[in-house]
mmCIF file of the C-alpha atoms, coordinates in Angstrom:
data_MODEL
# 
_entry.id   MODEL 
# 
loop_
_atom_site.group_PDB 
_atom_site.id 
_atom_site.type_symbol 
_atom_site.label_atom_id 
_atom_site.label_alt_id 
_atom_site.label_comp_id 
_atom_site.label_asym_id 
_atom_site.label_entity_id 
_atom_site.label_seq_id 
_atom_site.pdbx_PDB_ins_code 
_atom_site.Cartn_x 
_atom_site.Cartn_y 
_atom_site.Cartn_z 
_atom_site.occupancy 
_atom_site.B_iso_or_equiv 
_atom_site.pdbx_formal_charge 
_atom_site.auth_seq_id 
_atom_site.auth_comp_id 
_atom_site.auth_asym_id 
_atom_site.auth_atom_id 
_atom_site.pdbx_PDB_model_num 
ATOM 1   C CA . UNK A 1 1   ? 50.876 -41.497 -68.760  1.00 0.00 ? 1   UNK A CA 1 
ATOM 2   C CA . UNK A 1 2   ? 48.083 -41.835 -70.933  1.00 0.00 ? 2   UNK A CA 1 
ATOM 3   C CA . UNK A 1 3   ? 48.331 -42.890 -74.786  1.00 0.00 ? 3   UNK A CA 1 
ATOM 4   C CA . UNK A 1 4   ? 46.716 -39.292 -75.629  1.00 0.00 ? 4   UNK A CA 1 
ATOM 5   C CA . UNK A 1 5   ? 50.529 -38.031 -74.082  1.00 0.00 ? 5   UNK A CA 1 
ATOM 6   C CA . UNK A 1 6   ? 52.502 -40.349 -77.004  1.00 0.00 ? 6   UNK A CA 1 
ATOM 7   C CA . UNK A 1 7   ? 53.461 -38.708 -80.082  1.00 0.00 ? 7   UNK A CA 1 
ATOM 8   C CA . UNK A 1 8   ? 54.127 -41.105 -82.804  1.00 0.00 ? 8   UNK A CA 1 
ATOM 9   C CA . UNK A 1 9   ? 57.653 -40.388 -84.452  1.00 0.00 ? 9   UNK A CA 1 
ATOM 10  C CA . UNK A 1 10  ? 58.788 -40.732 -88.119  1.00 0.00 ? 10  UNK A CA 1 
ATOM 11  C CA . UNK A 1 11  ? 61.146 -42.383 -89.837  1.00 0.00 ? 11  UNK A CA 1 
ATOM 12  C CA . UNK A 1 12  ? 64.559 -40.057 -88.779  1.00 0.00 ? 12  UNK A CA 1 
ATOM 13  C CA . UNK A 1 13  ? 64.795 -39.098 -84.915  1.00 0.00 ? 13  UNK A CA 1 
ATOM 14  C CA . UNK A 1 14  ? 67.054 -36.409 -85.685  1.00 0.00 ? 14  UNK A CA 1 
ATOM 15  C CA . UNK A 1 15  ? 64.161 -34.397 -87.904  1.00 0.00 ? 15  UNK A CA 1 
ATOM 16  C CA . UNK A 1 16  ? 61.575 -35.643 -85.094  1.00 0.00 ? 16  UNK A CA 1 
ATOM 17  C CA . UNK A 1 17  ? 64.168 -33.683 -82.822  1.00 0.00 ? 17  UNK A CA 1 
ATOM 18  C CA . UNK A 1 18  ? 64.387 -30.231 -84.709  1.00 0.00 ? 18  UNK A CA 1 
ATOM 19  C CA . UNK A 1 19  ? 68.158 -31.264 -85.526  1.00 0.00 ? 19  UNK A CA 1 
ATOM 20  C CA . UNK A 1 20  ? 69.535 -29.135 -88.317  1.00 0.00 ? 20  UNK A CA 1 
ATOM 21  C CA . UNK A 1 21  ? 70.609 -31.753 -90.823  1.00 0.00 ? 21  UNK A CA 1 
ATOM 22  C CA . UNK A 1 22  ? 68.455 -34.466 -89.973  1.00 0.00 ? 22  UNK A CA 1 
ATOM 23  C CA . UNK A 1 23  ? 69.382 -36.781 -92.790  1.00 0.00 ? 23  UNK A CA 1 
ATOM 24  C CA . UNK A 1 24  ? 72.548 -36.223 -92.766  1.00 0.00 ? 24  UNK A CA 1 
ATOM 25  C CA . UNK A 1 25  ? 72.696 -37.165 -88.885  1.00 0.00 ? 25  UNK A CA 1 
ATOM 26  C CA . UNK A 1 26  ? 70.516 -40.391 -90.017  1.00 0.00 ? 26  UNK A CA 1 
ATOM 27  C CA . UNK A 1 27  ? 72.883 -41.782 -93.011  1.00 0.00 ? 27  UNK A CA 1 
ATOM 28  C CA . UNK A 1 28  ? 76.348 -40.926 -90.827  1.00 0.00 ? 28  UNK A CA 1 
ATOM 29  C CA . UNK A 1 29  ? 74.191 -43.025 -87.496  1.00 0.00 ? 29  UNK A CA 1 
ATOM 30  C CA . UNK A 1 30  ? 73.442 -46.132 -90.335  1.00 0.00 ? 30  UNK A CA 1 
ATOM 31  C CA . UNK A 1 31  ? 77.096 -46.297 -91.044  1.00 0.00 ? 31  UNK A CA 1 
ATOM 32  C CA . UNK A 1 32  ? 78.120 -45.684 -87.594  1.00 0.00 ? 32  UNK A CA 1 
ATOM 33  C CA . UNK A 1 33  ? 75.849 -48.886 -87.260  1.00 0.00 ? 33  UNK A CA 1 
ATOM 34  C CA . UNK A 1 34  ? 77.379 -50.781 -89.613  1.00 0.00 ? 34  UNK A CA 1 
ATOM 35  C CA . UNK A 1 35  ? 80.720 -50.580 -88.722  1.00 0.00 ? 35  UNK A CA 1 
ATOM 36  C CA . UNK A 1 36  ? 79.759 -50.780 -85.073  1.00 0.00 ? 36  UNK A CA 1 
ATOM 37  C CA . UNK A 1 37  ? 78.380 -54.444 -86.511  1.00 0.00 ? 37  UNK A CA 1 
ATOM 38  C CA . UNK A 1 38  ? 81.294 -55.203 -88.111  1.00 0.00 ? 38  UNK A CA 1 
ATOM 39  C CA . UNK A 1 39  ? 83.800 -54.632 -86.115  1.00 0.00 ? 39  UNK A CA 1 
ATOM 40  C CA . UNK A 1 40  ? 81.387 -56.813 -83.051  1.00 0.00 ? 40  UNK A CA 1 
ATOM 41  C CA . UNK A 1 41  ? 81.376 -59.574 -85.509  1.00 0.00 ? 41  UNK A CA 1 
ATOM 42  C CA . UNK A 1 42  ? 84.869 -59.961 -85.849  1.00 0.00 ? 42  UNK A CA 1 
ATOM 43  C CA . UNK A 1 43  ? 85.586 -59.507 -82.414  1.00 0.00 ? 43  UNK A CA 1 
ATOM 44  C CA . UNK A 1 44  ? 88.576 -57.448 -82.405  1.00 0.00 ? 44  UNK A CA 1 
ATOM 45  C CA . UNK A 1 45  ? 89.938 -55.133 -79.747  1.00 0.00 ? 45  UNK A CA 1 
ATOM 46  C CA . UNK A 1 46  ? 89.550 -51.576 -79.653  1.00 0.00 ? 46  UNK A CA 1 
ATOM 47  C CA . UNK A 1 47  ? 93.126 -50.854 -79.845  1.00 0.00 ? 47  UNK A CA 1 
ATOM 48  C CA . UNK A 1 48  ? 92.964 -54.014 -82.969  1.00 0.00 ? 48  UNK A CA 1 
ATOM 49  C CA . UNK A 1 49  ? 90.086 -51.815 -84.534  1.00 0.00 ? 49  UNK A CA 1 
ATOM 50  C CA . UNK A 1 50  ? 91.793 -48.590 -84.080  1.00 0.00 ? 50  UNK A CA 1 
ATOM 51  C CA . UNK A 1 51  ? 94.680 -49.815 -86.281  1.00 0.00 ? 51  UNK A CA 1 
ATOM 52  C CA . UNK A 1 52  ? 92.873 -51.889 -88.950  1.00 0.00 ? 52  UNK A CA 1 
ATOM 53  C CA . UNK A 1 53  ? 91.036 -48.059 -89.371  1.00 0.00 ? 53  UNK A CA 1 
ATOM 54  C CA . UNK A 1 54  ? 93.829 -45.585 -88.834  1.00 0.00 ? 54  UNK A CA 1 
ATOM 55  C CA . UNK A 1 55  ? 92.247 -44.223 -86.043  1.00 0.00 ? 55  UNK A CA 1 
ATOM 56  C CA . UNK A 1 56  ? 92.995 -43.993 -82.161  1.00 0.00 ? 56  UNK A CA 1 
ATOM 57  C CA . UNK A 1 57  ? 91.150 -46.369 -79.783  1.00 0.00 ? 57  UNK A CA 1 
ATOM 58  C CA . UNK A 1 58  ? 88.928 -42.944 -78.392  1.00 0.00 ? 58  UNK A CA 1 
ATOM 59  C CA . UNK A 1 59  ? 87.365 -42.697 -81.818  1.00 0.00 ? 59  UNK A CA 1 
ATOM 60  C CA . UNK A 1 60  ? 86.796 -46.584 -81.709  1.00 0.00 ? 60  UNK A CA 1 
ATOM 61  C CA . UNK A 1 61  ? 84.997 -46.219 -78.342  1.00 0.00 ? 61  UNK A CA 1 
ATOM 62  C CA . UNK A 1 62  ? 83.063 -43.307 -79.267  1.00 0.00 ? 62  UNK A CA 1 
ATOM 63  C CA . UNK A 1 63  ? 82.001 -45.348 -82.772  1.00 0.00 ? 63  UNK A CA 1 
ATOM 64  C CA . UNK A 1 64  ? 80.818 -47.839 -81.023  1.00 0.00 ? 64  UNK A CA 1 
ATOM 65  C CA . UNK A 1 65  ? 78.837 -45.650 -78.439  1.00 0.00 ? 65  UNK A CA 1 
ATOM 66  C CA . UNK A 1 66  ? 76.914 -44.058 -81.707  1.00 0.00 ? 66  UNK A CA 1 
ATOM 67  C CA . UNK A 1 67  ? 78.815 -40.740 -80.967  1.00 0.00 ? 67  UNK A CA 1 
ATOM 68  C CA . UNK A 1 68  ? 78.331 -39.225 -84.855  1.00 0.00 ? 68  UNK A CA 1 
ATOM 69  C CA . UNK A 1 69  ? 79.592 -35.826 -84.457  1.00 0.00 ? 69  UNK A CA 1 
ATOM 70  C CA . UNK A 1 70  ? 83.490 -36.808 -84.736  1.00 0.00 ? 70  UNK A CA 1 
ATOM 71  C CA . UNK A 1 71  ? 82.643 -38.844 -88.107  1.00 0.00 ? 71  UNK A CA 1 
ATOM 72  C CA . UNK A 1 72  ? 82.435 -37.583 -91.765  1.00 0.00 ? 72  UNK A CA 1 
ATOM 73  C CA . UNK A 1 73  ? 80.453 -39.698 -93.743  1.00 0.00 ? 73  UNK A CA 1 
ATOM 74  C CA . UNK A 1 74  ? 83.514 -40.093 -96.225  1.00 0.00 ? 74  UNK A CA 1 
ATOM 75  C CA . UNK A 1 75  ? 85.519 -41.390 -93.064  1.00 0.00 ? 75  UNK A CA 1 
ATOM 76  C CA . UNK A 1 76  ? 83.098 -44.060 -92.230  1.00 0.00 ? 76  UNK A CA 1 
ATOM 77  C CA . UNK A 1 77  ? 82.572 -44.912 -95.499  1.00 0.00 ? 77  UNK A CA 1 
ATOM 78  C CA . UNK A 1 78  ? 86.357 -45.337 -95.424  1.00 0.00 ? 78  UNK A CA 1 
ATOM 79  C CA . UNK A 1 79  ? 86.236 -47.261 -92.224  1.00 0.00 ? 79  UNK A CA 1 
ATOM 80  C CA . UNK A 1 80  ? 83.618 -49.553 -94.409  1.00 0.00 ? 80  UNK A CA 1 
ATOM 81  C CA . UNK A 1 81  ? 86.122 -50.158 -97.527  1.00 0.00 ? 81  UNK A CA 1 
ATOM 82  C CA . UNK A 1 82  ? 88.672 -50.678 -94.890  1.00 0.00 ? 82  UNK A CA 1 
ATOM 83  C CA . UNK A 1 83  ? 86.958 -53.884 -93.048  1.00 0.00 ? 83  UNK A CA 1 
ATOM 84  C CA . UNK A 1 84  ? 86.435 -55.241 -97.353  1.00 0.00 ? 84  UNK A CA 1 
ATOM 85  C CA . UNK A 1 85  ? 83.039 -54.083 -97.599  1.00 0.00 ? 85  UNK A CA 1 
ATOM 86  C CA . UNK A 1 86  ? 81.449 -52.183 -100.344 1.00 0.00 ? 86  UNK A CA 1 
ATOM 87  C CA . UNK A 1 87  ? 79.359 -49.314 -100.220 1.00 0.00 ? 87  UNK A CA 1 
ATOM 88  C CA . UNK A 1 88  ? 76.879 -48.448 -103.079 1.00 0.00 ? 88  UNK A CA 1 
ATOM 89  C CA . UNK A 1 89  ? 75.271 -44.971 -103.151 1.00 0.00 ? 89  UNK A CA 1 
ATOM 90  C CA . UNK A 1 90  ? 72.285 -44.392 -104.849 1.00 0.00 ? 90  UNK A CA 1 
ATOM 91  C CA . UNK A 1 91  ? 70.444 -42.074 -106.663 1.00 0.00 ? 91  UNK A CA 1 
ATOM 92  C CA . UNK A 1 92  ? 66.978 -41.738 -107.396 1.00 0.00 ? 92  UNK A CA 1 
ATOM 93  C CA . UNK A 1 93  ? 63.566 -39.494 -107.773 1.00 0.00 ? 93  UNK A CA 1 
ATOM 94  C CA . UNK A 1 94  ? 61.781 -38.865 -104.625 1.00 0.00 ? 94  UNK A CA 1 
ATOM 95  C CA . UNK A 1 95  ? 58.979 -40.317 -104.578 1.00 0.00 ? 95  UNK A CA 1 
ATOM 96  C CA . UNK A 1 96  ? 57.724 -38.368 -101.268 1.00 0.00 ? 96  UNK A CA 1 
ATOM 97  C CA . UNK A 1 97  ? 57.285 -34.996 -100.373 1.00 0.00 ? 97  UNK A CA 1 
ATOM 98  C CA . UNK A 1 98  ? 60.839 -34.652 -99.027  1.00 0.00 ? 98  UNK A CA 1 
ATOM 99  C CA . UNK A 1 99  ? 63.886 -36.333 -99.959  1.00 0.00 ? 99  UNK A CA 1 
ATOM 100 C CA . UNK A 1 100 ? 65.334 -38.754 -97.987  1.00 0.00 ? 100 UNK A CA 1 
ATOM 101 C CA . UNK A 1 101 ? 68.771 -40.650 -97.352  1.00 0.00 ? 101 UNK A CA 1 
ATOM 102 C CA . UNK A 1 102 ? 69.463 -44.219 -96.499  1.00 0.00 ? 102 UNK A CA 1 
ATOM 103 C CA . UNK A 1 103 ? 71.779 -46.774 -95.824  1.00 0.00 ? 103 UNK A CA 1 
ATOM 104 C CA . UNK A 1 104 ? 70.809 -50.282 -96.264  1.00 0.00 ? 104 UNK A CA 1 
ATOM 105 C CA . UNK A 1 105 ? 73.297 -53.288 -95.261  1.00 0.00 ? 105 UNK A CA 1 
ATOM 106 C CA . UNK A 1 106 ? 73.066 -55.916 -97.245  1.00 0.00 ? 106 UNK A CA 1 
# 
């Protein structure tokens, strides 16, 4: 492999990919993150986990594996208000040829 066979990619994988919501894939993956974090930090359980969100220990495990398609980005904001963290949303001008979405924890 040469460098001339490396496409640089931008700042979302899922538009680099062809995905159809792109930055909707990104924002629900940063929150996946973040409660993925969270929930490392503290050290609980799955099953623990599962019941602090209202969930079942599958959707824990798949959470924690990055698997976004099973999550609304109102349930893992949820998720994030449930572990007593707040979650500010944003809204301003682009200030690039597209508009963009992001999650920042702080």
């Amino acid at each position: 492999m040469t460098t001339d066979d490396i496409t640089l990619g931008g700042v979302n994988i899922f538009a680099d990919l062809g995905l159809p919501d792109p930055d909707q894939d990104l924002v629900k993956a940063n929150l996946c993150h973040a409660v993925a974090d969270i929930l490392r930090a503290r050290g609980l359980t799955q099953n623990d986990a599962a019941r602090l969100l209202g969930t079942d220990q599958a959707k824990v495990s798949a959470l924690l594996r990055g698997r976004i398609s099973g999550f609304s980005t109102d349930r893992l904001i949820r998720f994030l208000s449930l572990l007593g963290h707040n979650v500010t949303i944003a809204v301003d001008r682009k200030t690039v040829d597209r508009a963009a979405v992001t999650v920042a924890m702080v």
